[in-house]
C-alpha positions in Angstrom: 0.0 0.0 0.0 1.4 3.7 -0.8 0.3 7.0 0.2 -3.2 7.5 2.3 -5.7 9.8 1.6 -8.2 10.6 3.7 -11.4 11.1 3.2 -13.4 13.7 5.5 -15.9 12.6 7.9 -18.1 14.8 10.4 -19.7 13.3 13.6 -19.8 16.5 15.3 -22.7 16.6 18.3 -25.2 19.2 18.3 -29.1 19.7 19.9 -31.3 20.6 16.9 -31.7 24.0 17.9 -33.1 26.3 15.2 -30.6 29.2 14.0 -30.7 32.5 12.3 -27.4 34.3 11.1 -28.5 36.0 8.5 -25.6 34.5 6.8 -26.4 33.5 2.9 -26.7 29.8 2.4 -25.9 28.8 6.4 -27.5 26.4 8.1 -31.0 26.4 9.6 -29.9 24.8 12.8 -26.8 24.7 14.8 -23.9 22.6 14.1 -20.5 21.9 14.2 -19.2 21.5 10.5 -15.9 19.7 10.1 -14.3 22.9 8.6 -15.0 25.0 12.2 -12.1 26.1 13.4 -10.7 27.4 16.9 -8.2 29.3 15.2 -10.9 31.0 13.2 -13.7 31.4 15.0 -13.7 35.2 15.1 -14.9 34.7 11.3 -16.3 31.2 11.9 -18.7 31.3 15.1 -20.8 33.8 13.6 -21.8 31.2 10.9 -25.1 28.8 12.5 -22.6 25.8 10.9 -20.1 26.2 13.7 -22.4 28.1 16.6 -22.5 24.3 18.6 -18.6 23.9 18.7 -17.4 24.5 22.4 -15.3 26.9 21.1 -17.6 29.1 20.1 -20.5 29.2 22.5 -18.8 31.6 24.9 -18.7 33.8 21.9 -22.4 34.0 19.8 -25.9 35.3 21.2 -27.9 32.0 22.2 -29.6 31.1 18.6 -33.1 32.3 17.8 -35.6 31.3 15.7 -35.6 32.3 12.1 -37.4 34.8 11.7 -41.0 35.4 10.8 -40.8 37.6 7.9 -39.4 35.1 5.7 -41.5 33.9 3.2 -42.9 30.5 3.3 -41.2 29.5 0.3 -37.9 30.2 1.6 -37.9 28.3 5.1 -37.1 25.3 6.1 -39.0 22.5 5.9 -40.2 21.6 9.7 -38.0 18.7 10.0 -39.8 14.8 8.9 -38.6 12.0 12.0 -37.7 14.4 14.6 -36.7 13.8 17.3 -34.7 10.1 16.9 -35.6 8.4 20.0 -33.7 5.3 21.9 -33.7 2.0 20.6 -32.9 -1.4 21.6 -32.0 -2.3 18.2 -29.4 -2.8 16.3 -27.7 0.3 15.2 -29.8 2.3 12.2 -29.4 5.6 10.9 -32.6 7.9 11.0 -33.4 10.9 8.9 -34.2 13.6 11.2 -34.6 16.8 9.0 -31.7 16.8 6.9 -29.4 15.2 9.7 -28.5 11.8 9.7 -28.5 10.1 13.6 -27.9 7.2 14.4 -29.5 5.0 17.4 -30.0 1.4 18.9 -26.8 -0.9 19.0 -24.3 0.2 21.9 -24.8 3.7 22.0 -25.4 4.3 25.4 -29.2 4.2 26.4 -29.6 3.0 22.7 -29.2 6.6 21.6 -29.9 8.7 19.7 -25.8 9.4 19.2 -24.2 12.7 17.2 -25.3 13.7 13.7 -22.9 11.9 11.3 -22.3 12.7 7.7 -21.2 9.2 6.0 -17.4 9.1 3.6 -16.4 6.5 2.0 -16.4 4.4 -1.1 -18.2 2.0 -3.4 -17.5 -1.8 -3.4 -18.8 -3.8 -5.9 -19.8 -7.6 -5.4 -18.5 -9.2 -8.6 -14.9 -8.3 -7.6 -15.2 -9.2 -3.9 -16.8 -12.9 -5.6 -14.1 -13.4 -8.1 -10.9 -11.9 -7.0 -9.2 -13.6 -3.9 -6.9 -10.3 -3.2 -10.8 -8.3 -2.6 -11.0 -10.8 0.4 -8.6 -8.1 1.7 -10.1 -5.3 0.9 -12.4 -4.4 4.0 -9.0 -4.6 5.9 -7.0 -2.5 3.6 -10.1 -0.2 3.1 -9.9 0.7 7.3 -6.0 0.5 7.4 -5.3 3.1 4.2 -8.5 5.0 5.1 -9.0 5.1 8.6 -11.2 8.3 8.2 -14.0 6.2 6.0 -17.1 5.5 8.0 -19.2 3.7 5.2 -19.0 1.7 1.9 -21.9 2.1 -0.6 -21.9 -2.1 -2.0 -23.0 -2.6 -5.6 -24.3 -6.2 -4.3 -27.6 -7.1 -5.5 -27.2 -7.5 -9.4 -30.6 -8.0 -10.1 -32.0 -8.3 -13.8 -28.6 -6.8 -14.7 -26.7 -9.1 -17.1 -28.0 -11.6 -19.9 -25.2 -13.8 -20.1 -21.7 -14.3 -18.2 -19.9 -12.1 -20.6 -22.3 -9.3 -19.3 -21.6 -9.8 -15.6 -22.5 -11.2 -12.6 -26.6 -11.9 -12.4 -28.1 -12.5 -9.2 -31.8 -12.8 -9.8 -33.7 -16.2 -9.6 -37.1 -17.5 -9.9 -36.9 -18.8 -6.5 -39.5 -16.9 -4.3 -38.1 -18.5 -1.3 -34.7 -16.9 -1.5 -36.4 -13.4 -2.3 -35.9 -14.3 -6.2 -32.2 -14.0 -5.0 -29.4 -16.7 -5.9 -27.8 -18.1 -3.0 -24.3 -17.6 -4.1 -25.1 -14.0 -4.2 -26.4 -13.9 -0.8 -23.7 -15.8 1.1 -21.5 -13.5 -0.9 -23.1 -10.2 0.7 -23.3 -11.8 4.0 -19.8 -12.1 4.3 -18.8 -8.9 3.0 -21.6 -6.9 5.4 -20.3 -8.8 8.0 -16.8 -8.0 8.2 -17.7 -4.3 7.1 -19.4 -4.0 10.2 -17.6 -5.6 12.5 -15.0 -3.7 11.6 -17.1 -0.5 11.8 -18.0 0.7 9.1 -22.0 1.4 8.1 -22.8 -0.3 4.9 -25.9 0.9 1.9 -26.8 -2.0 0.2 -27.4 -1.2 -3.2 -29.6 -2.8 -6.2 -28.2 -2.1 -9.4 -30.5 -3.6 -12.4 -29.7 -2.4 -15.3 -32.3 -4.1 -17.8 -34.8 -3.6 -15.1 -33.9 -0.4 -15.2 -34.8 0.2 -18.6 -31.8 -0.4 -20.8 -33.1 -3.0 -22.9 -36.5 -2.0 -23.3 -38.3 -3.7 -25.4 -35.8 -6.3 -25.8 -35.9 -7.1 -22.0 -38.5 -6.5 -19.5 -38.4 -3.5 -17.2 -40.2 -2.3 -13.9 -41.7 0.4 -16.4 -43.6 -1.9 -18.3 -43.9 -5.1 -16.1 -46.2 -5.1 -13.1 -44.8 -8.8 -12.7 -41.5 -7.6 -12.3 -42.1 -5.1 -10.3 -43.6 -7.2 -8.1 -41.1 -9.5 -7.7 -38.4 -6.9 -7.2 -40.2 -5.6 -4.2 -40.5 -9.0 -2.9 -36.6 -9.1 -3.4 -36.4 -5.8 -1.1 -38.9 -6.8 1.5 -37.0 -10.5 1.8 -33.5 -8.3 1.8 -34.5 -6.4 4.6 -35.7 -8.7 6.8 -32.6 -10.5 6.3 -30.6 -7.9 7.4 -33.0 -6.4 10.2 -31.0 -7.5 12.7 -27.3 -6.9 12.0 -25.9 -3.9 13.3 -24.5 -0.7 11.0 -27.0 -1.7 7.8 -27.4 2.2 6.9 -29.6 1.9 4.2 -31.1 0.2 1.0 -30.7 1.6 -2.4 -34.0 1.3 -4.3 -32.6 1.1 -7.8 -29.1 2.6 -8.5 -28.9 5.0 -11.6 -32.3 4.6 -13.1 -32.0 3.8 -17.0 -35.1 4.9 -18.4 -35.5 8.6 -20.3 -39.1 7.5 -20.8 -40.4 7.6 -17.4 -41.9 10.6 -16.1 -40.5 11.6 -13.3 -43.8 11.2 -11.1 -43.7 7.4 -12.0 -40.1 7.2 -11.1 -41.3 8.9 -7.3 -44.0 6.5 -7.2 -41.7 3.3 -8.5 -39.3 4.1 -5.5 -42.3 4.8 -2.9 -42.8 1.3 -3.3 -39.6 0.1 -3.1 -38.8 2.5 0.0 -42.2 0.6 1.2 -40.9 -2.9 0.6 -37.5 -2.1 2.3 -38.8 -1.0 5.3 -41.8 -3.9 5.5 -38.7 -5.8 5.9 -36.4 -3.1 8.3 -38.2 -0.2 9.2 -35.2 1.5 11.2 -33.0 1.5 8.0 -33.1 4.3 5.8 -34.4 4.1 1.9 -32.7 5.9 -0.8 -33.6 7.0 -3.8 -32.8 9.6 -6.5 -33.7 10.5 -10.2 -33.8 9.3 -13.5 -32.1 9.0 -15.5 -28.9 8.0 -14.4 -29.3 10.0 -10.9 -28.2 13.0 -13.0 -28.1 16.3 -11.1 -29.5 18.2 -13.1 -32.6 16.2 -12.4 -31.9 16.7 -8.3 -34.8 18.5 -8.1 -38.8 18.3 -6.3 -40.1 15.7 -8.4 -37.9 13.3 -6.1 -39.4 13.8 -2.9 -41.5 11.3 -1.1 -43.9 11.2 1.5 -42.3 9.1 3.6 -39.9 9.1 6.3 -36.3 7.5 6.8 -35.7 8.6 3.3 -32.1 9.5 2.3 -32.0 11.5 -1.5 -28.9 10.7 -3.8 -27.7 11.7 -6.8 -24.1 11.3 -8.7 -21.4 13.8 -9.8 -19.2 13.3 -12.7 -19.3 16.8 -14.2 -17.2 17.7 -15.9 -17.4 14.1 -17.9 -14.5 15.3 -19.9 -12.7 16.2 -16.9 -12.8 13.7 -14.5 -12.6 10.8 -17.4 -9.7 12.7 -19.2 -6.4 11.0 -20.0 -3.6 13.6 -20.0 -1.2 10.9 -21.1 -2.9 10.7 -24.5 -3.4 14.4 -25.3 -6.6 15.6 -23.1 -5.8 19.0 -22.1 -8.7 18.9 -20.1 -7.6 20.9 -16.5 -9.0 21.5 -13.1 -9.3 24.9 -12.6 -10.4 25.2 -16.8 -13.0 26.2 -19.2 -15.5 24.0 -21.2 -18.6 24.2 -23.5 -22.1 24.3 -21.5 -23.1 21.2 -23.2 -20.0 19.1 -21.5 -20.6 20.6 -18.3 -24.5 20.8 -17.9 -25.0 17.8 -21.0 -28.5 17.9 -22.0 -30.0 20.4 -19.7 -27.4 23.3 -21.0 -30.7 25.3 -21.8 -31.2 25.8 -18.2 -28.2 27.4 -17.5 -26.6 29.0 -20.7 -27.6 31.0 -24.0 -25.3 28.6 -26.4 -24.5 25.0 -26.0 -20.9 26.1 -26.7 -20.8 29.1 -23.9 -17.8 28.9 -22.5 -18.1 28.0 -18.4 -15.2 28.5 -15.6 -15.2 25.2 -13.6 -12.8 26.0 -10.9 -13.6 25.2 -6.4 -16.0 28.2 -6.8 -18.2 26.6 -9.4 -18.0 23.7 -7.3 -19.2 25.3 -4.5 -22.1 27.6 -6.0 -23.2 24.1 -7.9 -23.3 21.9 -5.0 -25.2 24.4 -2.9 -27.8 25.3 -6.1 -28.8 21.7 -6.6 -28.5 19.1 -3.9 -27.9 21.3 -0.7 -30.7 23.3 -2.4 -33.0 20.0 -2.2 -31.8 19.5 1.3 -32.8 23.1 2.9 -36.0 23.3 0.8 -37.3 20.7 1.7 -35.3 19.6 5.4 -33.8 16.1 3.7 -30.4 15.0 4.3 -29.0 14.1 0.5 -26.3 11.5 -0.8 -23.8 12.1 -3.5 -23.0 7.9 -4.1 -20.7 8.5 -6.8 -18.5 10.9 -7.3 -14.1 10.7 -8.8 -11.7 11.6 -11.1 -9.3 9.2 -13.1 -5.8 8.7 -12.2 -5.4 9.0 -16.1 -5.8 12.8 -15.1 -2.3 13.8 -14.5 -1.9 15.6 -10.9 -0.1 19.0 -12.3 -3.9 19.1 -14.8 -5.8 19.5 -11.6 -6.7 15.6 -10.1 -6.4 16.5 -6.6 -7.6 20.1 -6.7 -11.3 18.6 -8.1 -11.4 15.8 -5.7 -10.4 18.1 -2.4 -12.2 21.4 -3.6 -15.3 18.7 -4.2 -15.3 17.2 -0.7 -14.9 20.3 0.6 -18.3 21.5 -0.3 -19.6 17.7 0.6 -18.5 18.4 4.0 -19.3 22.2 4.6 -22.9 21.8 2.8 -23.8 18.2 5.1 -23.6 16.3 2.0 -22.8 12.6 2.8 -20.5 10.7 -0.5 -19.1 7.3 -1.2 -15.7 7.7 -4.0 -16.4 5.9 -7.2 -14.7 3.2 -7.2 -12.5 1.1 -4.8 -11.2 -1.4 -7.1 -12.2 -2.7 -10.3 -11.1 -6.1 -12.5 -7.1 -6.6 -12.9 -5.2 -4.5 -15.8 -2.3 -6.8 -16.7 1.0 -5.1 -16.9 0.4 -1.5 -16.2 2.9 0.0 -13.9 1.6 0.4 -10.5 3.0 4.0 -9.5 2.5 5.7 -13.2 -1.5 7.6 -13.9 -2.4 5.3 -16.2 -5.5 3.8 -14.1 -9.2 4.7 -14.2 -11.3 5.5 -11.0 -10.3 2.7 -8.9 -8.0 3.4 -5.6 -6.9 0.0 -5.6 -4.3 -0.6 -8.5 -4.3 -4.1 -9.5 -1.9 -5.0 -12.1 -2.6 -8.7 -11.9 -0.1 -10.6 -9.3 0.7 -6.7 -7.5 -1.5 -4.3 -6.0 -1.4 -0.8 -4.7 -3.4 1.9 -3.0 -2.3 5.1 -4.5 -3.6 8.7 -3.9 -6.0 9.9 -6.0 
């Protein structure tokens, strides 16, 4: 293993107190953000973010509630699940408003314990199945990462291949095992195990791509099939239960990256009310998340994705630029972080939105990171008092480091962690690339380089 890098993680304790600083795009409530600082707090106690931290309570007037004048179309959301109450459960994570908290397992009194915002990464199953060097990875995950509180795991591949050359498939006919193979679920057993015991919370995630849509008509989909939608829900309900007991399950991902683009968006809210539904038939204490179609683009991060439930968690991805973060400087890209693009490869299809021309020239530099993750997902968050989820987010190591690599990726979990924006890093590892020099940015997203018979975690 070679360098570490760290991914941020806030568990900073707070009473949900409201707050009013008049400070643009601060917090409704106090907190303690990870970016408070002692050394600072002449400029950062003011802020509702920091107004918790021991620091600075001998410094601010008591908080107050916002004030009355603002228009109903401005304020907060009163917060859904509030307040979290003890459990004697096993340790869940509840939505409380746009905080997530968790209770139940050995949190004294079984809780409620500090706000948390979960960092981490994605694991996917396939790898863990078929590569005996993934048997390590939980272990090497906590040892080069010790500040990673979560993995997001890719496990149930569910109506997602049509033959072995397409990848793993995990569905069955078999209503017993939750229309589950069995492989598959000794397979996630073992990984959720040792991912909790060696404390980390875990998402368990459904990814199904033909369900999803991709095929359509070729293959069936939840759009078109009420049998299959059926059966998927009994998946989820079957899932849960499963897992209802074990300690640090954070959540259930409905349906990762929706395929369709012929879905409304109202039938995509109501296909995942279900599925949040059957989830938490099965585990009521776990959270259900859920996000947009297609693709959880963020551009799509908007109303339409809200449900009326509670225990929901709302994700989205972030690849933007696609030509930056997937740009290989080694074979010409001069793609750069700070740099300028076209509209159309920043904002893709919904450049309209945001610019005149589709070839408008836009600045993407940690300001526009900033100003976009508070427009769109911390925007969904205060609107509506929902704590959101950016699953995927990275940048390839094929983008050289003097082009920008680890400006994005910092300057992009910066905002995650000042805006209460929990993310998982796409990816941890992915299959073996024969013969390519461990130390040299020639690999895609993954952390973990493996170039066959030698591996390596190097710094993004």
């Amino acid at each position: 293993m070679a360098e570490r890098h760290e991914l941020p993680t806030n568990q900073s304790h707070r009473r949900l107190l409201a707050c009013s600083s008049g400070i643009e795009h601060d917090a409704d409530f106090e907190e303690c953000a990870g970016w408070c600082s002692r050394d600072s707090s002449d400029s950062h106690c003011p802020w509702c973010k920091c107004r918790s931290c021991e620091f600075c309570r001998d410094l601010v007037a008591p908080a107050v509630q916002a004030p009355s004048s603002v228009p109903h179309s401005l304020s907060t959301r009163p917060p859904r699940g509030c307040p979290v109450g003890s459990s004697s459960g096993p340790l869940r994570l509840s939505a409380c408003g746009a905080e997530l908290i968790p209770s139940g397992g050995r949190l004294a009194n079984g809780g409620p314990g500090r706000p948390l915002i979960l960092s981490g990464v994605n694991m996917y199953i396939q790898y863990y199945m078929e590569l005996p060097s993934a048997w390590h990875d939980i272990r090497w995950l906590r040892e080069s990462i010790p500040s990673a509180n979560v993995i997001r795991l890719v496990g149930i591949l569910w109506h997602d291949s049509t033959g072995p050359e397409d990848g793993l498939e995990c569905f069955t006919n078999n209503a017993n095992w939750g229309y589950m193979n069995t492989r598959c679920v000794h397979a996630l057993d073992k990984i959720i195990a040792e991912a909790t015991a060696a404390g980390l919370w875990v998402i368990l995630t459904a990814r199904a791509k033909y369900a999803a849509g991709w095929g359509w008509p070729g293959e069936p989909d939840v759009w078109h099939s009420p049998e299959l939608v059926q059966k998927y829900y009994a998946m989820w309900s079957w899932m849960a239960e499963r897992y209802s007991t074990w300690e640090r399950i954070a959540g259930y991902e409905i349906m990762s990256e929706p395929r369709t683009k012929d879905a409304a968006p109202e039938r995509v809210a109501s296909f995942m009310r279900g599925g949040c539904d059957a989830v938490h038939r099965g585990d009521r204490r776990a959270l259900c998340v859920v996000g947009p179609a297609p693709y959880y683009k963020a551009w799509n991060f908007d109303e339409r994705v809200i449900l009326d439930r509670d225990n929901v968690l709302y994700t989205y991805d972030f690849f933007v630029p696609w030509k930056l973060v997937t740009a290989n400087t080694g074979t010409g890209s001069d793609a750069r972080f700070p740099g300028t693009f076209p509209c159309k490869d920043v904002y893709d299809t919904w450049w309209p939105n945001y610019c005149d021309d589709a070839h408008q020239s836009v600045r993407v530099d940690a300001s526009w990171i900033k100003k976009t993750t508070r427009e769109v997902p911390y925007e969904l968050s205060r609107r509506f008092n929902v704590p959101v989820f950016c699953n995927q987010w990275g940048v390839k190591n094929e983008l050289y480091r003097d082009h920008g690599r680890l400006q994005y990726a910092k300057s992009l979990l910066e905002s995650f962690v000042q805006l209460n924006i929990s993310s998982t890093y796409w990816i941890w590892r992915s299959y073996p690339k024969d013969d390519r020099p461990l130390d040299q940015p020639v690999w895609g997203f993954e952390l973990v380089h493996n170039s066959g018979p030698r591996l390596s975690l190097i710094h993004i």
